[in-house]
C-alpha positions in Angstrom: 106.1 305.7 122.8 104.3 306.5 126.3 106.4 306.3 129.3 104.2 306.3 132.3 105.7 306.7 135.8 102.6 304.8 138.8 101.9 305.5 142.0 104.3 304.3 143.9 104.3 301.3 146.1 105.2 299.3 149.0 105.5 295.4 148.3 107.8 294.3 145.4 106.8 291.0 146.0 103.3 292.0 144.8 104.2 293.7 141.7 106.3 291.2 140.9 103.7 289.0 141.5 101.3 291.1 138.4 104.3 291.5 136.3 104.9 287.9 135.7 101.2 286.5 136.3 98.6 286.0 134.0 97.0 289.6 134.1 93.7 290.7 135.0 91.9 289.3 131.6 94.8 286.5 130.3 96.2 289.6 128.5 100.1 288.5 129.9 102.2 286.5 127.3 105.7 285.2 128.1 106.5 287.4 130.9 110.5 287.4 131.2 113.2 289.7 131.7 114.8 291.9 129.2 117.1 293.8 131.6 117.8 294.6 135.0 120.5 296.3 136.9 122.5 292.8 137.2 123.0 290.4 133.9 122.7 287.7 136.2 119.5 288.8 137.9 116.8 285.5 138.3 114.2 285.1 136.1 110.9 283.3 137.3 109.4 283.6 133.8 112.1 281.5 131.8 114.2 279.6 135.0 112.3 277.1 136.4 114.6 277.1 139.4 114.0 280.5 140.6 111.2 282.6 142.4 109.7 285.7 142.9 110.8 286.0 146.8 114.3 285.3 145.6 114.2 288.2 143.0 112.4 290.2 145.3 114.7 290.0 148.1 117.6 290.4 145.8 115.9 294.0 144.8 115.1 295.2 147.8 118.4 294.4 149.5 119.7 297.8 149.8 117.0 299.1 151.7 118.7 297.7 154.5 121.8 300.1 154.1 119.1 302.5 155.2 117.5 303.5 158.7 113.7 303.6 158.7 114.0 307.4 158.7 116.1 307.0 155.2 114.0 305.0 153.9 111.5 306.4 150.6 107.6 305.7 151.8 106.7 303.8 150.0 110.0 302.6 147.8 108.7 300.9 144.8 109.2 302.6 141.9 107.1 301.6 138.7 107.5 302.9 135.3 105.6 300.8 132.0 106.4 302.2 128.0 104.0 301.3 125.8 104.4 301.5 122.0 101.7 302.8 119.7 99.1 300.1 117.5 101.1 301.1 114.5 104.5 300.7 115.7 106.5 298.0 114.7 107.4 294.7 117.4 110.0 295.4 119.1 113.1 292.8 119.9 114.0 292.0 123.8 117.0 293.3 122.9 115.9 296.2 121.7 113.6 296.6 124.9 116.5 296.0 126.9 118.4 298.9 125.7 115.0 301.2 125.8 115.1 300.1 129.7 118.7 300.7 130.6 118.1 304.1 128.8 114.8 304.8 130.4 115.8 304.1 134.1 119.5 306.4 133.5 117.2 309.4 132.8 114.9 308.9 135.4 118.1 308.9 138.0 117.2 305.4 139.0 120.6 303.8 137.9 122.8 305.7 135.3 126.1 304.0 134.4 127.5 307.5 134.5 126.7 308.2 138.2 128.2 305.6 139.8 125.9 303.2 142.4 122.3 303.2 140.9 119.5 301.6 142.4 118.4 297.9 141.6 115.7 297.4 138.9 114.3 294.7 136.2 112.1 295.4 133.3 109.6 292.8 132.4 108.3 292.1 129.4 104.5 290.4 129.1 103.3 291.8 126.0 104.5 292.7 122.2 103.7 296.9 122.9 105.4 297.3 126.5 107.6 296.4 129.5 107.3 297.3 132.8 110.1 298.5 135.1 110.2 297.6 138.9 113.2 299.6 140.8 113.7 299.8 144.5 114.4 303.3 146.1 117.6 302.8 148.2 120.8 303.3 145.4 124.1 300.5 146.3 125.9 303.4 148.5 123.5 303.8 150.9 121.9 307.2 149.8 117.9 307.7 148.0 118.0 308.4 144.2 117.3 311.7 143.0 113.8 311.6 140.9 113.3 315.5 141.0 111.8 316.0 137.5 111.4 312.1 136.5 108.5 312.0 134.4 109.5 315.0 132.1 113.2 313.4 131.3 111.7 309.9 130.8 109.5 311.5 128.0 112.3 313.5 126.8 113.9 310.1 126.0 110.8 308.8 124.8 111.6 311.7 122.1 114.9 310.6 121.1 113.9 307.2 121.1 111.2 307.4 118.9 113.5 309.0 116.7 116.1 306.9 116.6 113.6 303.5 116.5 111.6 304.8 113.5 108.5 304.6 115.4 105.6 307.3 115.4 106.4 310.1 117.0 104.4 312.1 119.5 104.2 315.6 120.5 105.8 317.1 123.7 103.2 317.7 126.4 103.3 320.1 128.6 101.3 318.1 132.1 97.7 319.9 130.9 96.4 317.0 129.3 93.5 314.2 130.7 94.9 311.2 132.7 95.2 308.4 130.2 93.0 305.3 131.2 94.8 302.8 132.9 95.6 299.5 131.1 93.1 297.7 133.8 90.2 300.3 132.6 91.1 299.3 128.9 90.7 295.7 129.7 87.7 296.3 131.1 85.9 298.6 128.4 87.2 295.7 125.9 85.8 293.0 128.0 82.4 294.7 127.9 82.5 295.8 124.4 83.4 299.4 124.8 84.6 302.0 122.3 86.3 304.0 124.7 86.8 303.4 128.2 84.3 304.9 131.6 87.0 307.3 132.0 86.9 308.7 128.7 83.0 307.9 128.3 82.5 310.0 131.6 84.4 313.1 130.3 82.9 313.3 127.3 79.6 313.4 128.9 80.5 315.8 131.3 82.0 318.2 128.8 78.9 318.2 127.2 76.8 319.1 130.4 79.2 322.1 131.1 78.7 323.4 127.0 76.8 326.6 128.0 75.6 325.5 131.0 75.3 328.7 133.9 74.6 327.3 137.5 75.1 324.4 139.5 71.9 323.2 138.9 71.7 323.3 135.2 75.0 320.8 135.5 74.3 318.6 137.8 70.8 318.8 136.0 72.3 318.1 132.7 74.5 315.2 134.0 71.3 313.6 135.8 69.7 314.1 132.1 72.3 312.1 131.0 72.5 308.8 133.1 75.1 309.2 134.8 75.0 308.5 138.7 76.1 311.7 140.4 77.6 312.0 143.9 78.6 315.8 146.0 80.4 316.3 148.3 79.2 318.3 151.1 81.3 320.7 153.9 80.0 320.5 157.4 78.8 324.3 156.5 76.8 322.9 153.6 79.1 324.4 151.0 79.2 322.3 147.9 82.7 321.3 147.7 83.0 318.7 144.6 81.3 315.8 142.5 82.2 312.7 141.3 80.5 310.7 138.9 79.4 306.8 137.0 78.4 305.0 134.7 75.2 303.1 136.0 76.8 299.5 134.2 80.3 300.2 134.9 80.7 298.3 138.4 84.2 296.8 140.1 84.5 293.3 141.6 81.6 294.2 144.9 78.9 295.3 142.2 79.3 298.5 143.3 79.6 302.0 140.3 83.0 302.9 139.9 83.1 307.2 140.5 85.5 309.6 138.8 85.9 312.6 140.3 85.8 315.9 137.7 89.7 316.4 138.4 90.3 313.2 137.3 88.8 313.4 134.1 90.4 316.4 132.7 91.6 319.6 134.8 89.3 321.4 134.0 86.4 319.6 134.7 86.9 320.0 138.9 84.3 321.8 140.4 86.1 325.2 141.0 87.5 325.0 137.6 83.8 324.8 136.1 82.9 328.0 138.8 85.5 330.1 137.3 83.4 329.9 133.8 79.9 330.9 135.9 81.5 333.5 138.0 82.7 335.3 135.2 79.9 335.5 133.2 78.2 336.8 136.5 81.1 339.5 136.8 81.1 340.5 133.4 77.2 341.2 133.3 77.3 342.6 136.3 79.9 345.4 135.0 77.9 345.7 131.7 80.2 344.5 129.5 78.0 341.8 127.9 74.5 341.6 127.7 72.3 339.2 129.8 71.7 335.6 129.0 68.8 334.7 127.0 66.2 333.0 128.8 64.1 332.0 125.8 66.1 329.2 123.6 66.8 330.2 120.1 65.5 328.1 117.4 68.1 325.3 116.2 69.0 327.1 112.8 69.1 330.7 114.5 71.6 329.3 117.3 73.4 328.1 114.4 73.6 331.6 112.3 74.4 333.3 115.8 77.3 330.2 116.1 78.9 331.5 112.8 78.6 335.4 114.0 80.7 334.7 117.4 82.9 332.6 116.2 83.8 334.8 113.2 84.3 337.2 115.8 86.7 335.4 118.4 88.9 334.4 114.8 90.4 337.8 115.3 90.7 337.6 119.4 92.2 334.3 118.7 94.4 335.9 116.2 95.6 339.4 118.2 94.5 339.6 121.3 95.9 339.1 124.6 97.6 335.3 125.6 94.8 334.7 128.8 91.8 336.4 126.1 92.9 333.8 123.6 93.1 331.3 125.7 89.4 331.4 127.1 88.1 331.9 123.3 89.8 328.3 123.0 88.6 326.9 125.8 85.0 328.0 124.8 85.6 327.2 121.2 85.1 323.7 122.7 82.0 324.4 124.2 80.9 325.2 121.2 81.6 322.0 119.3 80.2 320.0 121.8 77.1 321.7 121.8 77.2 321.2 118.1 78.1 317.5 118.1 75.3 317.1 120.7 72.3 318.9 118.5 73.3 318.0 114.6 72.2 315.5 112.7 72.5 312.3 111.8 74.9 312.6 108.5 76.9 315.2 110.6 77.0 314.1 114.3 79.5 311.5 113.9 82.7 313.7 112.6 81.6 316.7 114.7 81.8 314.7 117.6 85.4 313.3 116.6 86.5 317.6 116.5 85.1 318.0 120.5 86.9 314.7 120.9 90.1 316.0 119.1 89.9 319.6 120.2 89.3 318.8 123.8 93.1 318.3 124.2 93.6 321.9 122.7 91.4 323.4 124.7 93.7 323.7 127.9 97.3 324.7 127.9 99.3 326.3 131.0 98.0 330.0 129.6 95.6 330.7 131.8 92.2 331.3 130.4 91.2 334.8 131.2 87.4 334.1 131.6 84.0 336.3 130.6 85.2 338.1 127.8 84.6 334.6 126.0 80.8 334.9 126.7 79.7 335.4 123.4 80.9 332.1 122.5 79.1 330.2 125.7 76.0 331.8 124.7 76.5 330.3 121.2 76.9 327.1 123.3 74.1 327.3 125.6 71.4 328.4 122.9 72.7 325.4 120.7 71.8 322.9 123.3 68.7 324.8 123.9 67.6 324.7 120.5 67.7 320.8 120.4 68.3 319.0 118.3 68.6 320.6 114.5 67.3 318.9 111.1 69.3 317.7 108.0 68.0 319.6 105.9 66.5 323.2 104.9 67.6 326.0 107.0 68.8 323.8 110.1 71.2 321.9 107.7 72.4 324.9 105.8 72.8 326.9 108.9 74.5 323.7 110.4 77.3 323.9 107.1 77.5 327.6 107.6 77.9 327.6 111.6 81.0 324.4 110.5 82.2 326.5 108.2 83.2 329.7 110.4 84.6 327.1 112.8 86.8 325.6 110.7 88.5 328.6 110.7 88.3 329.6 114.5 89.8 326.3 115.3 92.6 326.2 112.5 93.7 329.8 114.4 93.7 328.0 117.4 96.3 325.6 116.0 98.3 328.3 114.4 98.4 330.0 118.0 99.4 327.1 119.8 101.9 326.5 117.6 103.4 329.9 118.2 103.4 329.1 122.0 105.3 325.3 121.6 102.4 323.9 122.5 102.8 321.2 120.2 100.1 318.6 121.4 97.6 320.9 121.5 98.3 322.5 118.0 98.5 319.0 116.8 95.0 317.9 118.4 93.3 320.9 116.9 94.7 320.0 113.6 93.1 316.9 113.7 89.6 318.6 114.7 90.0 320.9 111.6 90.1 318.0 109.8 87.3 316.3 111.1 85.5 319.8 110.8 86.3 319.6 107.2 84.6 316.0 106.9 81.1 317.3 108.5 81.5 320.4 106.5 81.1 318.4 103.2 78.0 316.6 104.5 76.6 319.1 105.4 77.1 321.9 102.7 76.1 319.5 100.0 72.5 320.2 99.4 72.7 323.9 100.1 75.4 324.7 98.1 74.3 322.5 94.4 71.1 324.6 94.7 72.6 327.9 94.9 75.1 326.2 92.2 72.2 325.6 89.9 70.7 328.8 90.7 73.6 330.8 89.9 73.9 328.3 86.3 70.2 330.0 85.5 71.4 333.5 86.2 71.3 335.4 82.7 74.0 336.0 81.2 74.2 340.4 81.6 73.3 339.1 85.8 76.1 337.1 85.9 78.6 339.1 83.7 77.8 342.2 86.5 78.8 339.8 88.9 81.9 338.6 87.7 82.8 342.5 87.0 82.0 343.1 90.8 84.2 339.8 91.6 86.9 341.4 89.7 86.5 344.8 91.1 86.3 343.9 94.6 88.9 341.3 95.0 91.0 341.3 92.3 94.1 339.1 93.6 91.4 336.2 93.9 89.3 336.6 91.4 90.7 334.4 88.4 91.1 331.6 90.8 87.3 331.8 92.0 86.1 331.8 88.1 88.0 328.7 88.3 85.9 327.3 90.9 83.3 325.1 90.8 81.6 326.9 93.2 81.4 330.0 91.5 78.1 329.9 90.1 76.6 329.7 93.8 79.0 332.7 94.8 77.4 334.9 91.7 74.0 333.8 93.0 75.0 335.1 96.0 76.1 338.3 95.2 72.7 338.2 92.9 70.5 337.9 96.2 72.8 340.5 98.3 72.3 343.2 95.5 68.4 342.5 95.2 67.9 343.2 99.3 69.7 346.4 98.7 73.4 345.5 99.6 76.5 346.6 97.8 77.7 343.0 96.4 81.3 345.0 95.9 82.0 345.8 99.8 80.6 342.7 101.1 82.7 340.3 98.8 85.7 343.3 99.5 85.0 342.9 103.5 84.2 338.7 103.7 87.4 338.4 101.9 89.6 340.6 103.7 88.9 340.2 107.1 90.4 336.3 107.5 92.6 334.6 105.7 91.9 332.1 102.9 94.2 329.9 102.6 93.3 326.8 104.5 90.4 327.3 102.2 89.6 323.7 100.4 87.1 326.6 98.4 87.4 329.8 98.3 83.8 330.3 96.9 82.6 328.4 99.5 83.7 330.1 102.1 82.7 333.2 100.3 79.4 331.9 99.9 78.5 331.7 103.8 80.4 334.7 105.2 78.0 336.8 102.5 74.8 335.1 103.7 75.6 335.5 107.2 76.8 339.3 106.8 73.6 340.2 104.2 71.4 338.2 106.2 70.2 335.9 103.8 68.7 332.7 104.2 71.4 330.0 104.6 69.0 327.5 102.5 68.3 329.0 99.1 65.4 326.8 98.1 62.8 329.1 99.0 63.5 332.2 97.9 62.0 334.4 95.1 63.4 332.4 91.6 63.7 334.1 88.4 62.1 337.4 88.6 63.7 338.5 91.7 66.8 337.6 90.4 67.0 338.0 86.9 66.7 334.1 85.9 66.1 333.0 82.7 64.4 329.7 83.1 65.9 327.5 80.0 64.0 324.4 78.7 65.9 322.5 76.1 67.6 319.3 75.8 70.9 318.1 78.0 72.9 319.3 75.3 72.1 322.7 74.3 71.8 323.2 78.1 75.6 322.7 78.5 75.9 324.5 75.1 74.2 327.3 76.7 76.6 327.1 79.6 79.8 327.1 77.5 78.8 330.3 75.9 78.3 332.2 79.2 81.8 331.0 80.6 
């Protein structure tokens, strides 16, 4: 349930007018009343007899207890609560008792209180009602709305609750402005997935992923499409931006502009700065080293993805509220970059985790930026790379780059969780899971050839490997014999020992440092935290085959092939 408290207004007569007409696209059904401060309040959508300027006149009559000094500018108060798609249809008696409830804890008329103010809630639809309340209570005196929109959600809580419908997380006022119903018209109207507004901020997002100057962003948003407009001080100072879609017009033809604020906080000009400036402070005091002009290849941006964000896992995990907070934020960046360069078979779900995540991103913690560089860069040489192939060592290094940010994000959950911040924890939940999704497609290939290649392993190879398994991490290993992916783990361990590692303190160190347990495989994971610390290729198809490793190539029939196999487990 999403109570949503609008600008405030000046003519009742003209909402009143909306509330009971047909709606900008037909979309109003059987507008009527299902409560209002008076049981016998008119009701132009079921009595013939009366009309809006009668209940408007009715509503507004205690404004003239007031002087014109008294009097709230503008006094129309305008609340909607909207049910979810999968919520069940509510009754108008049960709408009723949702608006009486809704208007008591805004401190527009509670019974409790004494004189209220005067209100109606109309319903045109099956999902929501609309409440319409006049500012001026029956005494004479203005109600008290300090804090209105928080304790209208708070009873959104409890109604949910009690109602049996879907419950939604607690907000905490950092999140995007929801498109209006008008804009969701419209984007249906014209065929739309998502509304400009939400179209626009996902584009813009994308342009700040990495991005180090003005000009790279408003370069990057020009790249885009979108029509771009500054704003300018008399001094020459760049003071903002708003921006369009070139097809997205209002009723004169002309584009319809968003400013950044408006799309997410974040996304206002000085917010964007903060990132820039930061990175400019914290190179200038040597803490970082200097961007790299030259863009990395698309499956080397990838490997140096996994690196940082293995690395910001643990600031994530311990360090300091505002240095976690700007890993998350940039943790963001990151997947958009990634969305923006993958391919085909991956694109889709890793641009569903930016979507999710962006909501996680931003809490009231404030980001304590430049000591999240290393992730930017990540960002920056992923959109520089372009885009990155399906398959070889672009898609391998795609599953391994997924991989380590499955886990960054899941530890962004787990820490917003820790700080209450429930919609946020929830939304990067929901990216993990998504994460999870492109993971599969993408580790497919890479993995079933190092699976095969660790089946060929002979059988003294693979018994020194399951003796190193053992002897390194004993508390996991019987449950990654049990594995499917075992057999690429041992070919891993078999490719780390032949460059010259110790397969023992690798598998010791790339199972100790993070935890496991949101693991869907523990091979798996095993797998690419080896190849990224040993530095071995990500796609195993060309390296050296059975001599370097100790294969024994086995010709034979299907049979005595999974004979063979038997024996060795």
């Amino acid at each position: 349930m999403v109570p949503k408290i609008h600008k405030r207004g000046k003519r009742t007569i003209g909402l009143l007018y909306y509330l009971y007409g047909p709606g900008k696209a037909e979309e109003h059904v059987d507008p009527h009343l299902v409560a209002s401060w008076d049981h016998s309040a008119p009701d132009p959508g079921r009595d013939a007899e009366a009309t809006y300027k009668e209940l408007q006149q009715l509503l507004d009559q205690p404004l003239a207890l007031l002087t014109d000094a008294q009097r709230a500018k503008p006094h129309v108060w305008h609340l909607s609560v909207r049910n979810g798609p999968t919520d069940r249809i509510l009754s108008d008696e049960e709408w009723g008792d949702i608006a009486r409830r809704m208007v008591a804890a805004a401190g527009i008329d509670d019974p409790d209180q004494g004189a209220g103010c005067r209100w109606v809630a109309v319903r045109h639809a099956d999902d929501h009602i609309h409440i319409l309340a006049t500012l001026a209570r029956e005494d004479g005196y203005r109600p008290d709305l300090d804090r209105d929109a928080v304790r209208v959600q708070a009873e959104a809580r409890l109604l949910e609750q009690e109602l049996g419908l879907r419950r939604l997380k607690p907000g905490d006022g950092t999140a995007a402005q929801r498109p209006t119903s008008a804009e969701r018209h419209k984007a249906e109207r014209q065929g739309r997935e998502r509304t400009a507004r939400e179209e626009l901020r996902e584009t813009v997002r994308r342009a700040v992923a990495g991005a180090v100057s003005e000009d790279e962003f408003f370069g990057r948003l020009a790249a885009a499409g979108l029509l771009v407009k500054t704003r300018v001080a008399p001094s020459g100072d760049l003071l903002g931006y708003k921006v369009a879609l070139p097809d997205d017009r209002n009723k004169d033809g002309e584009p319809v502009y968003y400013p950044g604020a408006r799309l997410a906080p974040d996304l206002s000009l000085p917010r964007i700065r903060e990132r820039w400036s930061a990175d400019t402070a914290a190179q200038d005091g040597g803490s970082v080293q200097p961007l790299r002009p030259v863009p990395a290849a698309p499956a080397a941006a990838r490997r140096d993805t996994a690196t940082v964000a293995w690395q910001a896992v643990l600031v994530v995990e311990h360090g300091e509220d505002g240095l976690a907070a700007a890993h998350i934020a940039a943790a963001g960046e990151v997947l958009d970059a990634l969305a923006k360069t993958s391919a085909a078979h991956t694109r889709r779900e890793l641009h569903e985790a930016a979507w999710a995540f962006e909501r996680a991103s931003r809490s009231h913690i404030r980001a304590v930026r430049g000591h999240d560089r290393a992730l930017r860069q990540a960002a920056r040489d992923l959109v520089r790379g372009g885009p990155a192939l399906g398959r070889g060592e672009d898609g391998a290094s795609t599953a391994m780059a997924i991989d380590m940010l499955f886990f960054l994000v899941t530890a962004a959950a787990h820490w917003h969780a820790r700080k209450g911040h429930a919609q946020q924890a929830d939304a990067a939940q929901q990216a993990a899971e998504h994460l999870r999704s492109a993971y599969r497609a993408a580790a497919g290939h890479p993995l079933a050839v190092l699976h095969q290649r660790g089946r060929r392993l002979s059988r003294p190879l693979l018994l020194r490997q399951t003796a190193v398994l053992r002897e390194a991490v004993p508390h996991l290993a019987e449950h990654v014999l049990t594995e499917e992916g075992w057999y690429a783990l041992a070919a891993t361990l078999a490719e780390a020992e032949a460059a010259g590692h110790d397969p023992g303190a690798l598998l010791a160190d790339a199972a100790g440092r993070r935890e496991l347990g949101t693991a869907e495989s523990v091979s798996d994971v095993l797998v690419w935290r080896l190849r990224r610390t040993a530095g071995l290729p990500a796609d195993a198809t060309g390296i050296a085959g059975a001599a370097r490793l100790g294969t024994t190539p086995f010709k034979g029939t299907a049979p005595d092939r999974e004979r063979r196999d038997r024996r060795r487990r």
